[in-house]
N, C-alpha and C positions, 0 to 999 in steps of 0.2 A: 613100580614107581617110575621106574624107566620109561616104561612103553606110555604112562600116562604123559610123563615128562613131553616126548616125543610126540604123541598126538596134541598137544597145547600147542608144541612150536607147528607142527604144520599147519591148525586150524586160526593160529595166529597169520603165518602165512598168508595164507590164503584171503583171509579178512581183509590183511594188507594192501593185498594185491587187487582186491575188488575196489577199497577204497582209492588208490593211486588211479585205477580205469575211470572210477566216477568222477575223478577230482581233476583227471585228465579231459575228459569228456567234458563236466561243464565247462574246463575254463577255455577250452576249444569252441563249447558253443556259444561262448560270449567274449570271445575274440571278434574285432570289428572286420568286413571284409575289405581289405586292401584292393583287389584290383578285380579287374573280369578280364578276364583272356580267352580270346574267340581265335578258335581255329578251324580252316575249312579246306577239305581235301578237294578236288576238283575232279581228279582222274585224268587229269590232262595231257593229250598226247602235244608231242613234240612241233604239229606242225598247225596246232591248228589253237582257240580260244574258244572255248564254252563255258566262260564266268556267268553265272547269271545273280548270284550272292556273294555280300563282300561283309569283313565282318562290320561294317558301318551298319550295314541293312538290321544285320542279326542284336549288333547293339540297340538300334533306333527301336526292335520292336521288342525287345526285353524291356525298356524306358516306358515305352507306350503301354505297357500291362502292369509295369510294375513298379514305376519311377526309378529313379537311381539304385544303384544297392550297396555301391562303393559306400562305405562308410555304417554300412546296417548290422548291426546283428547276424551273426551267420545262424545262430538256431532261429531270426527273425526274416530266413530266406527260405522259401519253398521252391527246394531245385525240383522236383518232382512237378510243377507248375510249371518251373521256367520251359522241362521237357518238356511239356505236355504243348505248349505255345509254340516254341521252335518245330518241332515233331508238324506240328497241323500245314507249315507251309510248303506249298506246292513243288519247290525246289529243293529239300531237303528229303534226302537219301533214309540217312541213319545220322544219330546223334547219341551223344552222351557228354551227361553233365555233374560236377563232381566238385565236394568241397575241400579243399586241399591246405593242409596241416601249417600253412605259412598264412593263411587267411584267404587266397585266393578262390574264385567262381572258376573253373576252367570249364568251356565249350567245345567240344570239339567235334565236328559233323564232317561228314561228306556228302556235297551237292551231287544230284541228279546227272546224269552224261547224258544229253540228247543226243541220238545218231543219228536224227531223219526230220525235218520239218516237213510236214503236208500242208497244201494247200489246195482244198478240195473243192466239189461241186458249190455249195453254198456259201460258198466267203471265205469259211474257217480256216483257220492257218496253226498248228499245233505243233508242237515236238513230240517225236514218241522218244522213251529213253532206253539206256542200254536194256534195262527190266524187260521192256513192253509194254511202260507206261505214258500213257496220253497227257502231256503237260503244257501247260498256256505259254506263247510266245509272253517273254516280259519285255515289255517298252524300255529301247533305250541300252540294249544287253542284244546285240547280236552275235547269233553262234552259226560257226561255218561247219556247216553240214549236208550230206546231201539232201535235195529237194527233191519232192517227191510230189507232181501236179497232174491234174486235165480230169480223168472222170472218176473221180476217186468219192464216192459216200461219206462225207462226212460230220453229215448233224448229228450224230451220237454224240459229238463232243461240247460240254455247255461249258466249258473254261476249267473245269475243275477236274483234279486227275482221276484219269479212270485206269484199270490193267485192260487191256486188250483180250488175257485169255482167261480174265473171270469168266467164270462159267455162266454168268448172267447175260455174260453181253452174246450169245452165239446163236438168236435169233435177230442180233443187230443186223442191219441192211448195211451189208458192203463189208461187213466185219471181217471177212475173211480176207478179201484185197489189202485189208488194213495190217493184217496177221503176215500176210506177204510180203507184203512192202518192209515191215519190219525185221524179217527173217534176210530179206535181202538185202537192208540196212546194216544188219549185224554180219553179214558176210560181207561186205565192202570196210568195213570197220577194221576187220582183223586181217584182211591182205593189204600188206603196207604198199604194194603198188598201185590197185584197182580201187583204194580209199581216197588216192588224191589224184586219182585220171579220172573216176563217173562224176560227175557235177550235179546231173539230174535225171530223174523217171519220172518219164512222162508215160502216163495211161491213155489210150485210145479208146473215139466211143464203142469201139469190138471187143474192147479189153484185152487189145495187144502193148506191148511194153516196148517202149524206146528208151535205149538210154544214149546221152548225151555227154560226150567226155571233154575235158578242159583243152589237152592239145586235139587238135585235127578237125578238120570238116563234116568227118561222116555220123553216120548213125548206128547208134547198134540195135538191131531187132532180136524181139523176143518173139514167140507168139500167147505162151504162155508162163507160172511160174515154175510148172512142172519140171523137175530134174533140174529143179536152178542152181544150185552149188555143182552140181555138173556143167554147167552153160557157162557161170561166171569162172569155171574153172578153167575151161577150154579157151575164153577168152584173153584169161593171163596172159599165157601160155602165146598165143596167136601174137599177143600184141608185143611180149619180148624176142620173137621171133623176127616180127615185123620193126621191130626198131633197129636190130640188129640188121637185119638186110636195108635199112635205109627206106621204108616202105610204109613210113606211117601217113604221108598223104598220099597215096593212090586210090583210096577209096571213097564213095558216097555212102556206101550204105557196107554196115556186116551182119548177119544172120545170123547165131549163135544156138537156131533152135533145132536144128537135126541133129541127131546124135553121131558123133562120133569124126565130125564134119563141119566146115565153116564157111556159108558162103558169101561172096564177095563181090561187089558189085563198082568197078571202076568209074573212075571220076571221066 
């Protein structure tokens, strides 16, 4: 009698406890939604701005799919929607969207980090991003990065983002220059000196590389990309040497491409 006893109360229980989740659950789902709250990570380093979303933008285009929501039925919202619409634009990373026990919509993404604007043979002007994705300049949002110009291929790009090392794109014309540029985008990103002294890569019709630094007159030559974390290495290197001896105008031109060696070419 006991053990039946015992099996009533836990199957009582349990009943219980299904009912309190369901009874939980709808009145959750017909709780009205209070507020939206849009948050957005940037990745921002310290010395520079690469906003290109604000959460005005991300609001404006939730309104424009889906009118207001403030005031709706939360089981009468499809956050799986609202993701699916944030997720498609071109400046958004990674998102997650979520309905939270006080009535709130929360947003929370992280935008794209451009590290290299091209501006190529045929007109086009693009960001590639930290990823090695190709993303549209947005009017009116500019990001200080370096520039990357002169004989550079660049009709692959039709404004809409592409990854550089899909495997689809590797009979693109130029694609590889573009692979480079970006490899040596993400190595001037992560030396905090040589991120805010190269300004710009310039391509020659030979497909030799100049870069172009913010202090000083000269030029730095490349001939090729080959051993180039070697090349941008050695150039640190030279230039905190040469700051230190007081020697950062003496030069027109520095060479970065023989190994083991730098040469220099006086003003």
């Amino acid at each position: 009698m006991k053990g039946i006893i015992e099996k009533i109360l836990i199957i009582s229980g349990i009943a219980l406890m299904i009912f309190l989740m369901g009874f939980s659950t709808f009145n959750h789902q017909n709780r009205l939604c209070t507020s939206l709250n849009i948050r957005i990570d940037y990745g921002q380093r310290e010395f520079t701005t690469n906003m290109m979303l604000t959460p005005d933008d991300i609001n404006s285009l939730i309104r424009m799919h889906f009118d207001s929501i403030e005031g709706k039925k939360l089981k009468d919202i499809n956050i799986e929607q609202i993701h699916q619409v944030i997720s498609a634009n071109n400046y958004v990373k990674d998102i997650n969207v979520s309905q939270e026990i006080n009535g709130t919509i929360d947003v929370v993404l992280t935008q794209r980090r451009p590290i290299i604007r091209i501006f190529g043979i045929s007109g086009n002007s693009f960001y590639i991003d930290e990823t090695g994705t190709a993303i549209p300049v947005k009017s009116g949002y500019p990001v200080r990065v370096v520039i990357a110009s002169g004989a550079i291929d660049d009709r692959f790009f039709e404004g809409e983002n592409v990854n550089l090392f899909d495997t689809s794109q590797n009979s693109t014309n130029g694609i590889d220059y573009l692979r480079n540029l970006y490899k040596m985008a993400k190595y001037l990103d992560k030396d905090d000196f040589l991120r805010k002294e190269i300004t710009q890569i310039n391509i020659l019709p030979d497909g030799k590389i100049n870069l172009i630094p913010l202090v000083g007159s000269h030029i730095i030559e490349m001939h090729s990309f080959d051993t180039m974390d070697h090349k941008l290495r050695k150039l640190g290197i030279f230039y905190k040497k040469a700051i230190n001896q007081g020697g950062w105008g003496k030069y027109s031109k520095i060479n970065i491409e023989y190994k083991n060696q730098i040469v220099c070419t006086k003003i």
